[in-house]
N, C-alpha and C positions, 0 to 999 in steps of 0.2 A: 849052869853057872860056872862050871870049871873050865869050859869050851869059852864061854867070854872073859874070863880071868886069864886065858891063856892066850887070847886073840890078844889083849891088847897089854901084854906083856912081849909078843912080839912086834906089835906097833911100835908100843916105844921102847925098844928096841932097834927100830926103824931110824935113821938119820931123818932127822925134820925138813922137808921142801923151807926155803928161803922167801918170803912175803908176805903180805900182807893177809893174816888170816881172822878169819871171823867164827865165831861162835856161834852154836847151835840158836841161841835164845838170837842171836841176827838172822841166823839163815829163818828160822822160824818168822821173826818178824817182817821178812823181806819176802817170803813164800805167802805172808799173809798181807802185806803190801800189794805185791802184785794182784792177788785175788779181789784186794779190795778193791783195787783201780780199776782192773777187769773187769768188776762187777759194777763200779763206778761209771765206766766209760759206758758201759754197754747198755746202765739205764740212763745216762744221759744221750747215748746214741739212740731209745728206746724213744725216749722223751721228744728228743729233735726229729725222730719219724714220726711220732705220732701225733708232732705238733704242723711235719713238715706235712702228712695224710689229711691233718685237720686243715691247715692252712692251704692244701688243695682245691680243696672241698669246699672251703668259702669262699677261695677264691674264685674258681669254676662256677661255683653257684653266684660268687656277684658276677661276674662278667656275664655269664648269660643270664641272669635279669637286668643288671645295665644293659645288655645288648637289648635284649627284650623289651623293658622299660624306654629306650630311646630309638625301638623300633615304632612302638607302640606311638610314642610320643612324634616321631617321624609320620606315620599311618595318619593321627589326630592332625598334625599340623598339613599334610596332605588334604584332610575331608573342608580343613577351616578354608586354606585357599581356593578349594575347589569351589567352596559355599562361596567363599567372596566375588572369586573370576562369573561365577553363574550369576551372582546379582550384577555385575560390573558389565557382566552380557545384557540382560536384561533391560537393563538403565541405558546402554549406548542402543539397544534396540528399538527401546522408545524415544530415547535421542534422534535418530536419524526417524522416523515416522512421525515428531513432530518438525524436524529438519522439513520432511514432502509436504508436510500439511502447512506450515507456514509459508515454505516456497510459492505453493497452490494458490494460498490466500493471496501473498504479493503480486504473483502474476495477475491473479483476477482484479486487482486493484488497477495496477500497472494497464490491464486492459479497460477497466472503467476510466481510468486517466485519458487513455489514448481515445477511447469513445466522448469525450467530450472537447476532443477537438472540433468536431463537424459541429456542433450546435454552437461552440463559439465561431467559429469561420461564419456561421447564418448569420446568427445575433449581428456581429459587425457588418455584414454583406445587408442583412438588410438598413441597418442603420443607415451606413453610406447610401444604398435605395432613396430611401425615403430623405436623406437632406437633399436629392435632387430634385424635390419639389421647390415651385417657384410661385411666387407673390404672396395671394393669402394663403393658401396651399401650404405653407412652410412656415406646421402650427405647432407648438410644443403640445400633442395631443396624450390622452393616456397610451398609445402604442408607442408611445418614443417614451416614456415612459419604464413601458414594461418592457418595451427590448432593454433601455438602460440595465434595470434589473435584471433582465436575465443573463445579460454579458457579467456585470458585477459577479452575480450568485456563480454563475460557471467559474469566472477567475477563482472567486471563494472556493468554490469546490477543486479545484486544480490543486490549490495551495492545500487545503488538509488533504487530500489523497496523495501530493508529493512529500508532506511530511508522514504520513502513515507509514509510504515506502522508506521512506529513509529509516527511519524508527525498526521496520523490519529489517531491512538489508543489517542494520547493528544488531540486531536480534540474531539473527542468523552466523553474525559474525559470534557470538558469544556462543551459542549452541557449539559452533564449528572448534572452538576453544574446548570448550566443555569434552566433547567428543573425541576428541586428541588426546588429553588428560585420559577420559576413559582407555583408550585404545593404549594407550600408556600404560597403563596401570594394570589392563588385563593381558599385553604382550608381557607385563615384569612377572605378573604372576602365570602365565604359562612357562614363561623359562623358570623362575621356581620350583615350580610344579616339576618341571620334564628334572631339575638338579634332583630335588627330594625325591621323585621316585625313581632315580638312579641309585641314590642313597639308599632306599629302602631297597631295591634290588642287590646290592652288595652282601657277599658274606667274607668268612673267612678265606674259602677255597676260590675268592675271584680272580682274577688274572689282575686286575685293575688295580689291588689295592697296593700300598707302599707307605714307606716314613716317610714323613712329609717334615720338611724345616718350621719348628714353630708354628705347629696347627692348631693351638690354642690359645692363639693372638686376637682380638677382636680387630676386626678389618674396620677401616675407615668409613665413614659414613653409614655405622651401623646405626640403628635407630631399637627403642624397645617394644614390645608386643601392642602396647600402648599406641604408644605413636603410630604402630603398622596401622590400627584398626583406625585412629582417628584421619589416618591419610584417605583412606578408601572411604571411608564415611563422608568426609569431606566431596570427593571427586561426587559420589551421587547427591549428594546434598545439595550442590552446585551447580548439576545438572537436574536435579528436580527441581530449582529453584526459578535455573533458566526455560525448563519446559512450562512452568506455569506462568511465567512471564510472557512465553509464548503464545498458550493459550488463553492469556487474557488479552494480547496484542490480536492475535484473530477475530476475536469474537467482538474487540472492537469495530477491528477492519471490518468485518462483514457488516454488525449495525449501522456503521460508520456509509459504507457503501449505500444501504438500503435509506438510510435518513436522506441521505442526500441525493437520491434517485427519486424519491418523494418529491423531495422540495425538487428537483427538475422540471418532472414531470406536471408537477402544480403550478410553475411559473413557466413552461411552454403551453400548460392552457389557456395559463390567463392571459401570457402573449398572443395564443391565438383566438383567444374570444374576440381582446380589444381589437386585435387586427380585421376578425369578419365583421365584426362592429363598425369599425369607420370604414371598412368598404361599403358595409351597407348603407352609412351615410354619405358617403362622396357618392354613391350609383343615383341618393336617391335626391342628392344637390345635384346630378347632372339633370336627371330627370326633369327635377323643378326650373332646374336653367335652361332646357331644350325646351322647354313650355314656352318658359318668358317671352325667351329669342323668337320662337313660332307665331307667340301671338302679337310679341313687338312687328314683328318683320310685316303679320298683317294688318295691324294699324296704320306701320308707316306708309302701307300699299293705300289701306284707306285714307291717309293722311294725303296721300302724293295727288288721288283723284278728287279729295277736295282742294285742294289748292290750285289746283288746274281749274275745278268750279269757279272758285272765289276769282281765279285770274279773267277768268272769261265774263264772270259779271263785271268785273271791275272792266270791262275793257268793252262788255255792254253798254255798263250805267257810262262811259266816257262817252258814246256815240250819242247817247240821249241825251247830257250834258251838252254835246255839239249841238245837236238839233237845239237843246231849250235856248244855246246862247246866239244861235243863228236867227232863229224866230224873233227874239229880242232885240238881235242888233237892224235886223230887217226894216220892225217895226218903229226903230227911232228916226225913219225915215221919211215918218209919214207927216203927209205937208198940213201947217194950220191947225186948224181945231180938231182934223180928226186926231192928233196925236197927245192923246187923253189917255190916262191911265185906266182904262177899262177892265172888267174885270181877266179877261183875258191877260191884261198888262200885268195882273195880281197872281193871274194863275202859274204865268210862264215864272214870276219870281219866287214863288213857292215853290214850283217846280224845278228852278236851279239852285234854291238851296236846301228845297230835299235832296236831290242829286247830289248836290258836293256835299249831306250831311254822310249819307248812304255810301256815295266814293271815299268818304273819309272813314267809315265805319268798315269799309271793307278791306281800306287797305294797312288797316292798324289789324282785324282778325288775320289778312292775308300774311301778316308780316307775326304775329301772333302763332301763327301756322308753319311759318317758315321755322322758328325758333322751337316751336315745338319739335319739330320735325329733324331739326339740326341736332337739336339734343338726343330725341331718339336714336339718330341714327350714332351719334357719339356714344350711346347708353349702349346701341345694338353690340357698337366694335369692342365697347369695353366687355360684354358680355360674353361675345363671342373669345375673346382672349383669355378669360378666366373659365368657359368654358373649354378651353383648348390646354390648360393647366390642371382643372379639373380631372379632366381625361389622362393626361398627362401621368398627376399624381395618384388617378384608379387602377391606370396601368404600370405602374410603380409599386402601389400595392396589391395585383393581383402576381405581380413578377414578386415580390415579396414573398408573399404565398405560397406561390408556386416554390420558391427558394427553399421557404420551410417544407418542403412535402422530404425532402432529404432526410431531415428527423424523423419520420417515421415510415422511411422505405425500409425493405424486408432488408438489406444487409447494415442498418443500423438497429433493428429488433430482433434479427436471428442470433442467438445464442450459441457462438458457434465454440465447439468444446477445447479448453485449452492444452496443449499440448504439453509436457514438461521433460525436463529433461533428467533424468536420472542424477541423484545429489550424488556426492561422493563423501567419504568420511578423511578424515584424517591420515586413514592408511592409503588411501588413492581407491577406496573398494564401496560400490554400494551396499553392502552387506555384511554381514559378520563373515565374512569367508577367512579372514586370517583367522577368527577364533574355532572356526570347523577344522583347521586344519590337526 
């Protein structure tokens, strides 16, 4: 105590430094200012680490589950495209195989078209034939008839077989649409495809990545998941709608083919029934006509030797006509009473007009004979001219005939196999080669 009574009797003692001085109870409150700030600062430096540690930590931990999460969700959107491009392959695979098989069918049409050209060229070729018949010959019979029909029915069948084709060739054309659309749709989602799994390739450490100006803009002509799905739905929708339009357009073609290859072949029979039919009737009017003529021609031979008879009585009975009218004029010579009507006188009177009843009688048969005979022979030349037409029209109908054997020679019945030619799609490829790639 005496040592601090002494210290601070020489303090003040001391002349006083000049300024501004503070007091213990400041310096104390300033020594505990500072402390408090220091210990202020340092849990609030405390607090902003171990908010700045916390807020690391979530942060880290979101971005690697956003990363993860929109990896994941990249992967998912990856497996859905993949799933759509494989059905989008699928659908244009049976696109183009029903593209070949409709093609097939057209062609096979397109050749039943062209196969009934030759039976129309007959049908007409014979037609024209047969109006070469002359007189009675040129009969409206049933084979003008059934050729008429079977030209009509071929025309008929021309006309639905060229609309069939036509009907396919548009068919084909919509397929060929359809099939573009597809090829569309599975080139957009291959480039997709090849963008996302660059994306899902990407990490931090790529060489690739960089700020990009405004990369969370929605780019023009975005559409929503929605719409993505009902586009591609759409395109097979369209293409399944057109493959079964196809397949109903075939199955017609084909019945279509068959019905009316029926009916052909049913009215080339009956065109050639009726055909061997009235040949067999004109063979068997020649026959009956080369009779006629046979037995006319010996009539008139018998006819010609009686009328030479008849000439030669009649040219008899005239000499004995001479004689009975000689004997009579004789005997009106005779002198006096012998020239009496005796019966001699009676008999020679009898006797010439028996003679001129008998010359009279013979030359009215004679003449009788001539007429018959003139007529025959007028009947013969008529006969013979209808039998020269007769002929005529057999051999007309056997060139007919013969005409038709073309319908069923071996290269209108051989089946000969068609050839096709490899379709192309949309992308210029017969195949999915752009989606192998």
């Amino acid at each position: 105590m005496f040592a601090c009574c002494c210290s601070s009797s020489r303090m003040s003692a001391l002349p006083a430094k000049p300024g501004l001085r503070h007091s213990v109870s400041e310096w104390n409150t300033n020594n505990h200012e500072l402390s408090a700030t220091a210990e202020h600062e340092r849990h609030v430096s405390n607090v902003i680490r171990q908010e700045g540690r916390s807020l690391r930590n979530v942060t880290n931990c979101k971005t690697i589950w956003d990363e993860s999460d929109t990896s994941s969700r990249l992967s998912d959107r990856v497996w859905d495209v993949s799933r759509w491009k494989e059905a989008l392959e699928t659908c244009a695979k049976k696109v183009d195989e029903e593209m070949e098989a409709l093609t097939l069918s057209k062609e096979q049409t397109e050749t039943a078209l062209a196969a009934t050209a030759v039976p129309l060229e007959v049908g007409c070729e014979c037609l024209t034939l047969r109006d070469g018949r002359r007189g009675y010959e040129l009969v409206t019979d049933p084979v003008n008839e059934q050729l008429k029909k079977e030209v009509e029915l071929i025309e008929r069948v021309q006309q639905v077989l060229q609309q069939h084709i036509d009907k396919s060739f548009e068919q084909l054309c919509v397929l060929q649409e359809a099939r573009h659309q597809l090829t569309a749709d599975i080139q957009n989602k291959m480039d997709a495809l090849d963008i996302d799994m660059s994306c899902l390739s990407l990490t931090i450490k790529s060489p690739q990545i960089s700020l990009k100006t405004n990369p969370t803009r929605i780019p023009s002509g975005s559409c929503t998941p929605q719409e993505w799905v009902q586009f591609s739905q759409y395109n097979v929708a369209r293409a399944q709608e057109a493959m079964q339009v196809s397949l109903q357009m075939r199955e017609d073609m084909s019945l279509t083919r068959a019905q009316l290859q029926n009916e052909l072949d049913i009215q080339r029979r009956a065109t050639e029934f009726a055909l061997r039919k009235r040949n067999h009737h004109e063979e068997q009017a020649c026959d009956e006509l080369e009779w006629q003529i046979k037995t006319t021609e010996d009539e008139m031979a018998e006819m010609e030797r009686d009328i030479q008879g008849l000439d030669a009585d009649l040219q008899a009975k005239t000499a004995c006509v001479k004689l009975a009218h000689t004997r009579l004029e004789n005997r009106t010579t005779r002198p006096g009473m012998d020239l009496c009507r005796d019966e001699v006188q009676h008999s020679l009177v009898n006797e010439v007009h028996q003679l001129e009843a008998t010359i009279m009688t013979l030359k009215q048969k004679l003449s009788e004979a001539q007429h018959s005979l003139q007529k025959m022979k007028l009947h013969h030349s008529r006969m013979l001219q209808d039998l020269s037409r007769k002929q005529e029209a057999m051999s007309l109908e056997q060139r007919s005939m013969k005409t038709r054997t073309r319908l069923t020679s071996p290269s209108c019945t051989d089946k000969t196999p068609v050839l096709l030619v490899p379709l192309t799609n949309s992308s210029g490829r017969s195949n999915l080669q752009l989606l192998a790639q």
